[in-house]
VOLO-564360 format. One line per field, with one value per residue (C-alpha): residue number from 1; residue in three letters; chain; y, x, z. Coordinates in nm, 3 decimals. Layout:
nr = NUM|...
rest = ALA|...
kette = A|...
y = Y|...
x = X|...
z = Z|...
//
This chain:
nr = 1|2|3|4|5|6|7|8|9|10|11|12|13|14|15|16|17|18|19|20|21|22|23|24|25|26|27|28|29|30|31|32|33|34|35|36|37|38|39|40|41|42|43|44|45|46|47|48|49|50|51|52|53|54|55|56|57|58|59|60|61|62|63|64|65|66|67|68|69|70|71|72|73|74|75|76|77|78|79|80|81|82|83|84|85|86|87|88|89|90|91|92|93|94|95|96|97|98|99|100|101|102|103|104|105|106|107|108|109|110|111|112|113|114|115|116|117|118|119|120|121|122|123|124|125|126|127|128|129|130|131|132|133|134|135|136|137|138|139|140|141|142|143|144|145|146|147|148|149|150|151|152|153|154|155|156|157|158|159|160|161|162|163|164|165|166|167|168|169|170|171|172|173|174|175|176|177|178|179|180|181|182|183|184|185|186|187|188|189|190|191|192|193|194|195|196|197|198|199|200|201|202|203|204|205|206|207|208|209|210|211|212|213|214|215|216|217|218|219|220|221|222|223|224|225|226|227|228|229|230|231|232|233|234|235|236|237|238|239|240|241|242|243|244|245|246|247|248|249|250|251|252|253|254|255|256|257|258|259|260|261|262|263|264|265|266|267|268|269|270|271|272|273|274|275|276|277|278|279|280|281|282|283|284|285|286|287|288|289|290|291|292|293|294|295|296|297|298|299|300|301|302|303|304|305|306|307|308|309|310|311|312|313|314|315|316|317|318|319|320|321|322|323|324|325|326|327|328|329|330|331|332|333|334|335|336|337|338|339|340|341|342|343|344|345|346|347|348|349|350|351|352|353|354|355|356|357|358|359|360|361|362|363|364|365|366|367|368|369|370|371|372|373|374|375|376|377|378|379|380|381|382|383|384|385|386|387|388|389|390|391|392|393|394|395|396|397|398|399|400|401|402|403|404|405|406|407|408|409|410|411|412|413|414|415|416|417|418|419|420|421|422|423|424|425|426|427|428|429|430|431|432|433|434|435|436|437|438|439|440|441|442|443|444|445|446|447|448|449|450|451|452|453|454|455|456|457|458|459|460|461|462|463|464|465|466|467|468|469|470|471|472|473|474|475|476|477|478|479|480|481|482|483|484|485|486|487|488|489|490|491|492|493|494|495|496|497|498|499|500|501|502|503|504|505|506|507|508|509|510|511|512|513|514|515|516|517|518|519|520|521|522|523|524|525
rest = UNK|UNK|UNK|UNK|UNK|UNK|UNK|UNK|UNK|UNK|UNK|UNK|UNK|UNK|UNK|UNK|UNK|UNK|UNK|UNK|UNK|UNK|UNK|UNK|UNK|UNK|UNK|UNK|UNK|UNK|UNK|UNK|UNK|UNK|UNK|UNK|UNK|UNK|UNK|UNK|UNK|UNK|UNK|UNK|UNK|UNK|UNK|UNK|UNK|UNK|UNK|UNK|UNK|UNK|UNK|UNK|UNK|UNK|UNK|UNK|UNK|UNK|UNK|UNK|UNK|UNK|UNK|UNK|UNK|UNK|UNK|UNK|UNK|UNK|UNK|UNK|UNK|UNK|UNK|UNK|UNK|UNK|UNK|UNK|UNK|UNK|UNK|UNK|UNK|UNK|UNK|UNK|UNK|UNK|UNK|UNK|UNK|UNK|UNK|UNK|UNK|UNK|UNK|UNK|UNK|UNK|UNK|UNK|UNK|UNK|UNK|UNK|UNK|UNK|UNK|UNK|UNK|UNK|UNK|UNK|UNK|UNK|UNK|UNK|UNK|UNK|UNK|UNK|UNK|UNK|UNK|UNK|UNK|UNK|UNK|UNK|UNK|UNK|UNK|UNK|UNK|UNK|UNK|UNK|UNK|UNK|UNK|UNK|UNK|UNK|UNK|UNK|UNK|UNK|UNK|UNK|UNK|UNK|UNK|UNK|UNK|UNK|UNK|UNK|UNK|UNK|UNK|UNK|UNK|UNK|UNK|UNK|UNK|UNK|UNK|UNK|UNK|UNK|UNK|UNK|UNK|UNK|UNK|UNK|UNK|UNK|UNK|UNK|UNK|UNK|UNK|UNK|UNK|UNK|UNK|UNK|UNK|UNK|UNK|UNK|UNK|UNK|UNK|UNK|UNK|UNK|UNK|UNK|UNK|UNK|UNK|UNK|UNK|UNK|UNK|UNK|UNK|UNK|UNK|UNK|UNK|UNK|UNK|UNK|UNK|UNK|UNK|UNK|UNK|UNK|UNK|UNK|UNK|UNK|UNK|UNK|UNK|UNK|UNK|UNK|UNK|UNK|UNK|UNK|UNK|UNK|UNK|UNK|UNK|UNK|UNK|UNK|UNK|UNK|UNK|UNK|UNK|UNK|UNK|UNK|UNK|UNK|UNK|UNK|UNK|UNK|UNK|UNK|UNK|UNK|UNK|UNK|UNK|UNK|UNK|UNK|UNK|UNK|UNK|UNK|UNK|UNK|UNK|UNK|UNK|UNK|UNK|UNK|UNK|UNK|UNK|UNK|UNK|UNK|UNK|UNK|UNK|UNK|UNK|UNK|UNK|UNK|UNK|UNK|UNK|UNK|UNK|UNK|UNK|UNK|UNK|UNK|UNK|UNK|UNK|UNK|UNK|UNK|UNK|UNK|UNK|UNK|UNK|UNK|UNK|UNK|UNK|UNK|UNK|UNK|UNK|UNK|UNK|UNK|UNK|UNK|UNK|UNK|UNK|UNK|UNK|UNK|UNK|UNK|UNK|UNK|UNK|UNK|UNK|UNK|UNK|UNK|UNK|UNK|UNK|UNK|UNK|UNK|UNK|UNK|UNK|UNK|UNK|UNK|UNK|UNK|UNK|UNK|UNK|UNK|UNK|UNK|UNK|UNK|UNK|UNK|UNK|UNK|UNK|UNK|UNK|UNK|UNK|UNK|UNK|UNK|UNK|UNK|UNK|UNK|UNK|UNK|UNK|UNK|UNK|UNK|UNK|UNK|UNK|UNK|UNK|UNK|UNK|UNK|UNK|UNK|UNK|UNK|UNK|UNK|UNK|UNK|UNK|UNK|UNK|UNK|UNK|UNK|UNK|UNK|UNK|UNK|UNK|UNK|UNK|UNK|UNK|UNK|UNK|UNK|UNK|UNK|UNK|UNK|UNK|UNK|UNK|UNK|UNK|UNK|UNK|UNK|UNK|UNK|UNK|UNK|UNK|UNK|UNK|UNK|UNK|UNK|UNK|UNK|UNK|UNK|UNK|UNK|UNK|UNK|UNK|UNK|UNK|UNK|UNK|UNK|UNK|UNK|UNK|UNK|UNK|UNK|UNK|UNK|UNK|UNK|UNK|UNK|UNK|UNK|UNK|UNK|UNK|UNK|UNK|UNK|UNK|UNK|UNK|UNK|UNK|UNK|UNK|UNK|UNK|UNK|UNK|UNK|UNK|UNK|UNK|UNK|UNK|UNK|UNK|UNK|UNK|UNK|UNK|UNK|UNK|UNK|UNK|UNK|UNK|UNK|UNK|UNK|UNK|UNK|UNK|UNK|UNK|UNK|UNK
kette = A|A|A|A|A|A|A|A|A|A|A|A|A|A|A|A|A|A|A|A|A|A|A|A|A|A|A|A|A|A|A|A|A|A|A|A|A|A|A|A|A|A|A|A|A|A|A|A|A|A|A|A|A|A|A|A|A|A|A|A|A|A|A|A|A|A|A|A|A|A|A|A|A|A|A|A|A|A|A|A|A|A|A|A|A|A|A|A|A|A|A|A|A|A|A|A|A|A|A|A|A|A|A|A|A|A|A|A|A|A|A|A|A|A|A|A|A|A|A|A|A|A|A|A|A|A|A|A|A|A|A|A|A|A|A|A|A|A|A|A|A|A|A|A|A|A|A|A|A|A|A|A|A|A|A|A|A|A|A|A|A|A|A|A|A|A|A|A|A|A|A|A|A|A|A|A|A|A|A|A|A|A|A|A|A|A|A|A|A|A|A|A|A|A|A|A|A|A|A|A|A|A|A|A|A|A|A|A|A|A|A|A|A|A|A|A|A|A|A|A|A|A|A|A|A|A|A|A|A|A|A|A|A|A|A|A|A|A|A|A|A|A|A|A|A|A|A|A|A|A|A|A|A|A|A|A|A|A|A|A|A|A|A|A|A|A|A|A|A|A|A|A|A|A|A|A|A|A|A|A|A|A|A|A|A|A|A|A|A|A|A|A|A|A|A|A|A|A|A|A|A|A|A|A|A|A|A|A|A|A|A|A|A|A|A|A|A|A|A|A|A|A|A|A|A|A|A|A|A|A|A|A|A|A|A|A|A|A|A|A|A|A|A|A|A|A|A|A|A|A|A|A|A|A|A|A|A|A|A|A|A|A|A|A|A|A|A|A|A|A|A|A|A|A|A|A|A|A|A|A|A|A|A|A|A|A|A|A|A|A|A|A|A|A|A|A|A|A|A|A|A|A|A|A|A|A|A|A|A|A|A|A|A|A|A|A|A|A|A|A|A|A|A|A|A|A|A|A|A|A|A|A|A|A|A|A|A|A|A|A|A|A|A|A|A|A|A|A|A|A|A|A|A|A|A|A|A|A|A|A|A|A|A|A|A|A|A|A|A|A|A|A|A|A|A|A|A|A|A|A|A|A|A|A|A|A|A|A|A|A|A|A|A|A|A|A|A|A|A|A|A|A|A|A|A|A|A|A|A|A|A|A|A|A|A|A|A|A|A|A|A|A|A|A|A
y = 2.853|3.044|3.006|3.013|3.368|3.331|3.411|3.056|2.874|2.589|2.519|2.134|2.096|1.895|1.704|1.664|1.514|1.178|1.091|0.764|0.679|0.460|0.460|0.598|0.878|1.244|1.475|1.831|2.048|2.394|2.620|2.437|2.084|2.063|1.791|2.066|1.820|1.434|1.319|0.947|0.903|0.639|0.817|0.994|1.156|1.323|1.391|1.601|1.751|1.913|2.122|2.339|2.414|2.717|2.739|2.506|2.816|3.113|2.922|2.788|2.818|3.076|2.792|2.578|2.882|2.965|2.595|2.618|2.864|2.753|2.413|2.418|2.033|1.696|1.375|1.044|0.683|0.427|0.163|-0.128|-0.016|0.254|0.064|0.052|0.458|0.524|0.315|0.535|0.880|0.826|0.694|0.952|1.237|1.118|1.111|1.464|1.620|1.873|2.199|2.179|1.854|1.826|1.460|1.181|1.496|1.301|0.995|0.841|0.462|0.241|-0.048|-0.362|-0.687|-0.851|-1.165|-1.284|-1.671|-1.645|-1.575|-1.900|-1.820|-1.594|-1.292|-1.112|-0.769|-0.436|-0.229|0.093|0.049|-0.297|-0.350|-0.593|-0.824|-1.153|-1.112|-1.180|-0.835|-0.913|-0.566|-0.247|-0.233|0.114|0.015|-0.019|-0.109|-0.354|-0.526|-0.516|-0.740|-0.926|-1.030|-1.054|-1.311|-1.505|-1.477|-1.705|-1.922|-2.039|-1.959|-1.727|-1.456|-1.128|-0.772|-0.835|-1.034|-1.430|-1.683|-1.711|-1.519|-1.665|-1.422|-1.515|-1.903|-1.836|-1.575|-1.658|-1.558|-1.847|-2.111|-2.057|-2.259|-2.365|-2.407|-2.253|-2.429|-2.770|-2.637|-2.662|-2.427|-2.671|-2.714|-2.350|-2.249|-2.491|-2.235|-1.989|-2.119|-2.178|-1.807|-1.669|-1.864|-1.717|-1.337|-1.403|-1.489|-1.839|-2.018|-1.895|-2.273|-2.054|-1.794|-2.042|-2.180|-1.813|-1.767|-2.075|-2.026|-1.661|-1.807|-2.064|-1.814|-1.580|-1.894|-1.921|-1.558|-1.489|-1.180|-1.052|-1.328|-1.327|-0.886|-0.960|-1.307|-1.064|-0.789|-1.045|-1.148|-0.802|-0.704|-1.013|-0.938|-0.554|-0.742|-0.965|-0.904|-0.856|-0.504|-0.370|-0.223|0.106|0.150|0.498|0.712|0.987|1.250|1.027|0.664|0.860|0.688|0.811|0.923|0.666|0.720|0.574|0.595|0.394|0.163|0.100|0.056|-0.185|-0.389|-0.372|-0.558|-0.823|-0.932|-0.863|-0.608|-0.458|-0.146|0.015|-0.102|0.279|0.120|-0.156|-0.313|-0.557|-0.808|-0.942|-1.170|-1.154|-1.371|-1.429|-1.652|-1.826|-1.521|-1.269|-1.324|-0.985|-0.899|-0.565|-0.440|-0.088|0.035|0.223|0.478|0.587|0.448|0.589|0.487|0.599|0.559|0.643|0.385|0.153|-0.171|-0.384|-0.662|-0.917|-1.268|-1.378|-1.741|-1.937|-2.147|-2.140|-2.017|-2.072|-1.810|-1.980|-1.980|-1.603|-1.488|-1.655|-1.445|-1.106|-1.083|-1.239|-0.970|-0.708|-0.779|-0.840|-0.495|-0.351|-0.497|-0.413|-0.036|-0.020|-0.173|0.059|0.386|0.312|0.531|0.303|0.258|-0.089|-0.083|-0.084|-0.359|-0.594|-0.469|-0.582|-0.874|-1.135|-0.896|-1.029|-0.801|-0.697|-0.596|-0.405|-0.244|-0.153|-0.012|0.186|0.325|0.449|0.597|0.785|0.628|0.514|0.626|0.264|0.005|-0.259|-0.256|-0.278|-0.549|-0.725|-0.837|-1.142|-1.143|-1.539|-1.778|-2.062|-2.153|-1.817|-1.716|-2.041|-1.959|-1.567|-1.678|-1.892|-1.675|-1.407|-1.686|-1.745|-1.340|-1.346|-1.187|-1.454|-1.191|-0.929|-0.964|-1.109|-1.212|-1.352|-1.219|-1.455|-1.311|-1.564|-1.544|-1.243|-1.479|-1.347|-1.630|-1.602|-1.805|-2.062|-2.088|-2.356|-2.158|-1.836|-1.543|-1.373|-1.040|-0.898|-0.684|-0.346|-0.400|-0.093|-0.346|-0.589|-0.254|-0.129|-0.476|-0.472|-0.146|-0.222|-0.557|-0.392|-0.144|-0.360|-0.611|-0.281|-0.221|-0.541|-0.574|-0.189|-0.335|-0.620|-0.506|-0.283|-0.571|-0.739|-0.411|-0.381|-0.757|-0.693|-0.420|-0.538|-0.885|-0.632|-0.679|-1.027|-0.984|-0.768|-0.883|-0.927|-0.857|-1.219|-1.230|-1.116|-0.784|-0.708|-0.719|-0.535|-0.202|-0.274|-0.221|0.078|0.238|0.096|0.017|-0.013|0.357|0.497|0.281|0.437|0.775|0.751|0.864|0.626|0.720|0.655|0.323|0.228|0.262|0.020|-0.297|-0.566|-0.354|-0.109|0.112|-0.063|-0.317|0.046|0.186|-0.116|-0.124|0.256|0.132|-0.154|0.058|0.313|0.081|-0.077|0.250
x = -0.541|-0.786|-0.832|-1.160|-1.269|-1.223|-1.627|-1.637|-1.542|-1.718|-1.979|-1.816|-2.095|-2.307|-1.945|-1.916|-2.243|-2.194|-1.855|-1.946|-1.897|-1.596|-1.238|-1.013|-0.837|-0.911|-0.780|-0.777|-0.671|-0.669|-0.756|-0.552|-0.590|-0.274|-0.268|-0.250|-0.404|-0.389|-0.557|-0.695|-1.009|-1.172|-1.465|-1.419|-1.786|-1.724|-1.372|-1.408|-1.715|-1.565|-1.338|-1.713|-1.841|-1.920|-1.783|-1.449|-1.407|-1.435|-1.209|-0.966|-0.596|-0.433|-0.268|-0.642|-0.780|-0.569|-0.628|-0.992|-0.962|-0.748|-0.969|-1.166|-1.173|-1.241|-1.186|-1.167|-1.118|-1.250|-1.036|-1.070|-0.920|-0.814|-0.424|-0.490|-0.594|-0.279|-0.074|-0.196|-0.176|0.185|0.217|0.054|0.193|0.586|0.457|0.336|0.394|0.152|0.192|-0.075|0.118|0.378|0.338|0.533|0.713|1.077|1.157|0.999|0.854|0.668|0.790|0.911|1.000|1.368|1.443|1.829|1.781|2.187|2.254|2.382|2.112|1.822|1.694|1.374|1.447|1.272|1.373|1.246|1.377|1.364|1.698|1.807|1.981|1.765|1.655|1.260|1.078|0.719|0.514|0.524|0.301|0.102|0.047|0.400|0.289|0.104|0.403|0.576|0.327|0.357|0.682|0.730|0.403|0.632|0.962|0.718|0.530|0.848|1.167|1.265|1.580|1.484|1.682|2.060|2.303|2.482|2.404|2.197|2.411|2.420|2.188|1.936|1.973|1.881|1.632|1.289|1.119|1.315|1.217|0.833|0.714|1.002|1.422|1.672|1.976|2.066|1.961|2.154|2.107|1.922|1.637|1.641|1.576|1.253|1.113|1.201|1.035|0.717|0.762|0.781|0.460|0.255|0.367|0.273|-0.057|-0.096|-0.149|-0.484|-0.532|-0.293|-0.542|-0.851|-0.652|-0.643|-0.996|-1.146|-0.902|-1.072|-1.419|-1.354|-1.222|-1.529|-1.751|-1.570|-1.651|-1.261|-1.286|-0.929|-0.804|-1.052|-0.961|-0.571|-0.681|-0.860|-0.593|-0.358|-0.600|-0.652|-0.301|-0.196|-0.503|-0.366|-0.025|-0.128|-0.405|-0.381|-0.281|-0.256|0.066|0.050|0.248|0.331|0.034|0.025|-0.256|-0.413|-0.382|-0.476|-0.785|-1.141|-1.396|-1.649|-1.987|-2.261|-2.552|-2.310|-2.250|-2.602|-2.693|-2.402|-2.514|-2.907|-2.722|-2.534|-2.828|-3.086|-3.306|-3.652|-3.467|-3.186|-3.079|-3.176|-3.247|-3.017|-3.016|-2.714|-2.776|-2.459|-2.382|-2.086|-2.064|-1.775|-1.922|-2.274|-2.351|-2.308|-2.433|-2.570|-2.663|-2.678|-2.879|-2.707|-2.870|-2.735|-2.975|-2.885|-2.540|-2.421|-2.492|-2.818|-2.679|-3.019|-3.206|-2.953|-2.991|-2.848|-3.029|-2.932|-3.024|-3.268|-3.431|-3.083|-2.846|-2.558|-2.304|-2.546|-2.509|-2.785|-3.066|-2.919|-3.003|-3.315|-3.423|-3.305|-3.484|-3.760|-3.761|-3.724|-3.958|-4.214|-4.201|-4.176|-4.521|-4.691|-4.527|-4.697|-5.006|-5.056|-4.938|-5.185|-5.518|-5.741|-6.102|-6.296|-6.401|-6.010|-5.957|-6.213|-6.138|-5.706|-5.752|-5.654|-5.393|-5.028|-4.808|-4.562|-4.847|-5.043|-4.680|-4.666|-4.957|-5.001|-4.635|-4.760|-5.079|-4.847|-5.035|-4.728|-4.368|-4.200|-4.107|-3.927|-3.576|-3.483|-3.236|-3.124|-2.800|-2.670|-2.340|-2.264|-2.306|-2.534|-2.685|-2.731|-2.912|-3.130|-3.212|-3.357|-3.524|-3.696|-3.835|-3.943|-4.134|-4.322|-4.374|-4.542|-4.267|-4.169|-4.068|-3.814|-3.528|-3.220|-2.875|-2.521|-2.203|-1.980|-1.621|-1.367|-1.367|-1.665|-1.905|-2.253|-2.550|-2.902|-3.196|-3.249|-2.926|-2.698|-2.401|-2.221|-2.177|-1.809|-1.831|-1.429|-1.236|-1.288|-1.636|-1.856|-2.117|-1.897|-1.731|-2.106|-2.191|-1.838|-1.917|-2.252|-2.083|-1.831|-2.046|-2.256|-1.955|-1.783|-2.147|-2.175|-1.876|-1.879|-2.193|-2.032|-1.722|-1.980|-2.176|-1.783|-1.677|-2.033|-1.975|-1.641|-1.712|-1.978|-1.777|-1.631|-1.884|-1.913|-1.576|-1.741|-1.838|-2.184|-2.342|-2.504|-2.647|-2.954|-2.828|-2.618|-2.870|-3.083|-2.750|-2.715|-3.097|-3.103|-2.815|-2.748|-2.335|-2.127|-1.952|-2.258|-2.251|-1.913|-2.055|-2.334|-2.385|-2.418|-2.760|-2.914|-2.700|-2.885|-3.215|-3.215|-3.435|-3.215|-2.918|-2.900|-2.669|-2.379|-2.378|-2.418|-2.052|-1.900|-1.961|-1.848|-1.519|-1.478|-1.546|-1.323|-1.018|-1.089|-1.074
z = -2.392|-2.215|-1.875|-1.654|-1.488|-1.118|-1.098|-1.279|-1.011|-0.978|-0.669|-0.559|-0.299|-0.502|-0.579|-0.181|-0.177|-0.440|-0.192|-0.065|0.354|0.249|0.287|-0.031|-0.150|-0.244|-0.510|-0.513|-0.838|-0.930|-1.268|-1.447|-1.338|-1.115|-0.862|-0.529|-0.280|-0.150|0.162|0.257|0.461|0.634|0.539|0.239|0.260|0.636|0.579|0.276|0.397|0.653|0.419|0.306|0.603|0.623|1.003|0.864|0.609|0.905|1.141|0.895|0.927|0.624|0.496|0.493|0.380|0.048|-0.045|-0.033|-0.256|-0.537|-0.540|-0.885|-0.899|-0.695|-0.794|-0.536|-0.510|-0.302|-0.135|0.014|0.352|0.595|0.524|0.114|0.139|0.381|0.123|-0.221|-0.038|0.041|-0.327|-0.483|-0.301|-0.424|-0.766|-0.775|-0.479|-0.414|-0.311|0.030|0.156|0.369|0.505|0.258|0.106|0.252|0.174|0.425|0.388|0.526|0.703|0.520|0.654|0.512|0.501|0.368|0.270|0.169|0.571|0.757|1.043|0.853|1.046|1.017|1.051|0.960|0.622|0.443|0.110|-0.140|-0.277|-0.581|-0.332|-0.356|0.009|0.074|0.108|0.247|0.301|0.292|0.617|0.667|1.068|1.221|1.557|1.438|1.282|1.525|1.750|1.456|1.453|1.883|1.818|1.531|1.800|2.044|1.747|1.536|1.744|1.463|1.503|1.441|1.427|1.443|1.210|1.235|1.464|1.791|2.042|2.395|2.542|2.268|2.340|2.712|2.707|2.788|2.454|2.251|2.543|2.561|2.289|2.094|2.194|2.039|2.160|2.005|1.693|1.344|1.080|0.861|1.124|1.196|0.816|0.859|1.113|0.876|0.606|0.810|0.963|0.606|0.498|0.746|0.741|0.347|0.459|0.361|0.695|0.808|1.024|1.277|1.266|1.320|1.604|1.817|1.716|1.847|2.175|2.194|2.173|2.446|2.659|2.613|2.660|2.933|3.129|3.083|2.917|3.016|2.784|2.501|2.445|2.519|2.225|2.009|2.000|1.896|1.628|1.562|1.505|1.259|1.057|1.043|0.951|0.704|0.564|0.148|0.023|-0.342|-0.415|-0.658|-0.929|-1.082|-1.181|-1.437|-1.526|-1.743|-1.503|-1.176|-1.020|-1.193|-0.973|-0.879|-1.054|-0.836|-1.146|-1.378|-1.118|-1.042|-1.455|-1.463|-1.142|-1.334|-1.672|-1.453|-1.271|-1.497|-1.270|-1.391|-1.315|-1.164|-0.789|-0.619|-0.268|-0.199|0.160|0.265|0.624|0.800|1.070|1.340|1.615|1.871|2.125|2.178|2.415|2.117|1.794|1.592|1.245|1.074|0.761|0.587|0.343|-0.024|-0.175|-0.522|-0.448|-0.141|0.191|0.366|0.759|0.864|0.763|0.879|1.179|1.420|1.566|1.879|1.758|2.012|1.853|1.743|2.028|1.909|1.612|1.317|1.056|0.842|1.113|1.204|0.891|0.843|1.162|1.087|0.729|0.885|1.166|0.907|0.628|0.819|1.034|0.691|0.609|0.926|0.881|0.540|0.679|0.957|0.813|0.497|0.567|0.369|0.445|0.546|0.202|0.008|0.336|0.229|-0.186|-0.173|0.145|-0.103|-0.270|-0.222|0.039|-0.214|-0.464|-0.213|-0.082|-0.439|-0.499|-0.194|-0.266|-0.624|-0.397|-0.181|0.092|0.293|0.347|0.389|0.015|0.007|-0.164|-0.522|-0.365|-0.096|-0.074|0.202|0.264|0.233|-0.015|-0.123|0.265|0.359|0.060|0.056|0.431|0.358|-0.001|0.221|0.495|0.178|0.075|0.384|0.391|0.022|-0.100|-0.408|-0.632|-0.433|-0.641|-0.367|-0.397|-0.168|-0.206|-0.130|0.027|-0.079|-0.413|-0.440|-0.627|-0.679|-0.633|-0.723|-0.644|-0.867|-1.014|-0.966|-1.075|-0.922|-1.137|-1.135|-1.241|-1.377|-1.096|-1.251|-1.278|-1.166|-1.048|-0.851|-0.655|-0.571|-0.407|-0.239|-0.120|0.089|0.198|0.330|0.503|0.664|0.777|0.964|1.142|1.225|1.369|1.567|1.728|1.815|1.938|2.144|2.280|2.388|2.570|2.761|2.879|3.017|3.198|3.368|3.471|3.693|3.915|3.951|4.191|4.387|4.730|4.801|4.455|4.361|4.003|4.038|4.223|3.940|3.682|3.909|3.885|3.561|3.487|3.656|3.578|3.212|3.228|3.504|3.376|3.480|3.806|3.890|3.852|4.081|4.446|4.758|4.775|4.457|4.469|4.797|4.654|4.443|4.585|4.773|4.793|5.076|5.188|5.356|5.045|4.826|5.013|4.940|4.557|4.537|4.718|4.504|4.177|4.307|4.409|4.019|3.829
//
């Protein structure tokens, strides 16, 4: 076998630039294809860019250093969460533990939850390994604090035992956390293995009406103003999601099972066959809608170029013409909102004469946004597809405003979540396209994109708001002064930071009123 001259080592730049901005695994290997490397990402793109910097290679640790240069090969794959990468790294590191790693090296694993059905009084408790005793084993769970919120939540819920061994001691009959919701004493151990079996239902995941039910209380408390309870509410949520939510478990890998690389142009021909496209997807763009409360509803649009996300074209919009939770009005607005700024962007940015104006005034948008893209004469084009994340009403509700834009033809689709069924206008049916399917992961991918900036901005909107019900305690600041601060000064962070003075200046406050909100900020802090 002859192996490659050192001055053949390959430039993986080019490599580092096809890694998509999603969470997964990556895999270094050396001359001769030895696995040297595993590290997760919840962005495999910025993570694994950082490694060929030039400044990362100057400043590097020796250790970061001789890695960097035995690495001849890269190889990755995409996940379909932070957890799931966590989960596969740990996994893949046993199998062929590399020489660069040191984490997972022991035999260190991640939390399980054991359940012994044989037990007179069955306890919950927390295990590492799976044995062949015919106990329930539900996990492993990458995010141990999380289950362990998990299971003080199901100690309140159910009236379930958890850590320890037999029955209910006395202390655990009298303590508080049995009596909140549901008694402990009085009860036989038939009754008590109906908790169980309830308990055990919904760590598997299957009671999501217990989910619905902390959701809507969350809402109502944000409707509300109390914004203390909705974050403590939305932790909660937050936490059980982290606990329960569906994980794949990995099996052994060898050389020839370990994940492939993911191969954005094959992807992109694949997605062309299943939908039938003139020609392949290059510029996708994906809308979604997240709303916690009447008072914040937003939708963002990302947008995949050649398969990999383009974060600077993506954006986040405030719905500002629907009352109420109403995903299919929300969406109606946001493609209107965009479409039609893409039109007047082409319109104004294309240098044409009174002459071509009067020539192409009956021409269709789409057709003159084609034609003036094949002139060169603008920058702007509409997508190759647009993607709605939702199913039959949300598609129906942005075909519709495309219509009213003149745009009959843009080819659109909805991705349903549930059971990831692709619609398309005019067709009764969904289309299911198989697991492993290159085109099913590439709409996945953009879905799941533009659900996580949806949500960021969200999640944004829900920390501004909280902060600034700060000051509505505050003595002395009526409404309309406090949207007169937070006008000014933008947050209520940047209120804290401000002098008396510049406080004071501000019409209809003054400055006695301005010393007392830098006390009351201060005393908050």
């Amino acid at each position: 076998m002859t192996l490659p001259h050192p001055k053949d080592k390959p430039d993986l730049r080019p490599k580092v630039h096809d890694l998509p901005h999603q969470p997964g695994v990556y895999i270094m290997r050396d001359r001769l294809g030895r696995v040297i490397y595993v590290g997760k990402a919840r962005d495999l793109r910025k993570r694994v860019g950082q490694y060929f910097m030039e400044s990362k290679k100057r400043t590097a640790d020796p250790k970061t250093r001789a890695l960097l240069e035995s690495v001849w090969d890269l190889e990755w794959h995409t996940v379909r969460s932070e957890p799931e990468a966590l989960l596969l790294e740990g996994r893949l590191i046993k199998e062929f533990r590399p020489k660069y790693n040191i984490a997972f090296r022991d035999d260190k694993r991640f939390l399980m939850v054991k359940v012994d059905m044989a037990e007179e009084w069955p306890r919950f408790r927390l295990a590492r390994f799976r044995r062949e005793d015919n106990a329930r084993y539900f996990g492993p769970y990458p995010d141990a604090g999380a289950l362990r919120q998990t299971l003080h939540f199901m100690r309140k819920r159910f009236g379930i035992l958890t850590f320890g061994r037999g029955a209910p001691t006395e202390r655990e009959l009298k303590t508080s956390t049995f009596q909140v919701l549901l008694k402990m004493s009085g009860l036989d151990p038939s009754k008590y293995r109906e908790r169980v079996e309830e308990a055990c239902e919904f760590i598997a995941g299957q009671s999501k009406e217990m989910l619905k039910e902390l959701e809507e209380e969350m809402h109502k408390a944000a409707g509300k103003l109390d914004f203390e309870r909705a974050a403590t509410l939305r932790n909660m949520l937050a936490d059980l999601r982290a606990t329960m939510a569906p994980t794949r478990r990995f099996t052994r890998y060898t050389a020839q099972t370990l994940p492939s690389t993911v191969v954005p142009e094959a992807d992109m021909k694949a997605l062309q066959d299943a939908l039938q496209l003139a020609g392949p997807p290059r510029i996708m763009e994906c809308f979604d809608i997240a709303n916690i409360s009447n008072t914040h509803i937003v939708a963002s649009m990302v947008c995949f170029r050649d398969g990999a996300a383009d974060p600077s074209s993506y954006r986040r919009y405030r719905i500002k013409t629907v009352e109420g939770q109403n995903d299919f009005a929300s969406m109606a607005e946001v493609i209107r909102r965009r479409y039609s700024r893409v039109l007047l962007e082409a319109r104004d940015e294309a240098a044409v004469s009174p002459g071509d104006e009067a020539e192409y005034s009956q021409e269709p948008p789409a057709e003159a946004l084609e034609r003036l893209n094949r002139q060169g004469a603008v920058k702007v084009r509409l997508p190759d597809l647009v993607i709605v994340d939702g199913g039959k009403g949300q598609l129906s509700s942005a075909c519709k405003e495309l219509q009213r834009l003149g745009l009959h033809e843009q080819p659109i689709v909805g991705l349903a979540k549930e059971f990831e069924e692709i619609y398309r206008p005019g067709r009764p049916d969904p289309l299911r396209l198989p697991e492993d399917s290159g085109a099913l992961r590439l709409l996945q991918r953009i879905r799941d994109e533009a659900h996580r900036f949806a949500n960021g901005y969200h999640q944004l909107l829900m920390k501004r708001r909280i902060a600034e019900s700060i000051l509505d305690d505050c003595p002395g600041v009526s409404r309309t002064r406090k949207e007169a601060l937070l006008k000014a000064f933008g947050s209520v962070a940047r209120l804290k930071r401000t002098p008396v003075e510049a406080i004071a200046a501000i019409p209809g406050i003054g400055p006695k009123l301005a010393e007392q909100i830098v006390e009351f900020l201060r005393e908050r802090s």
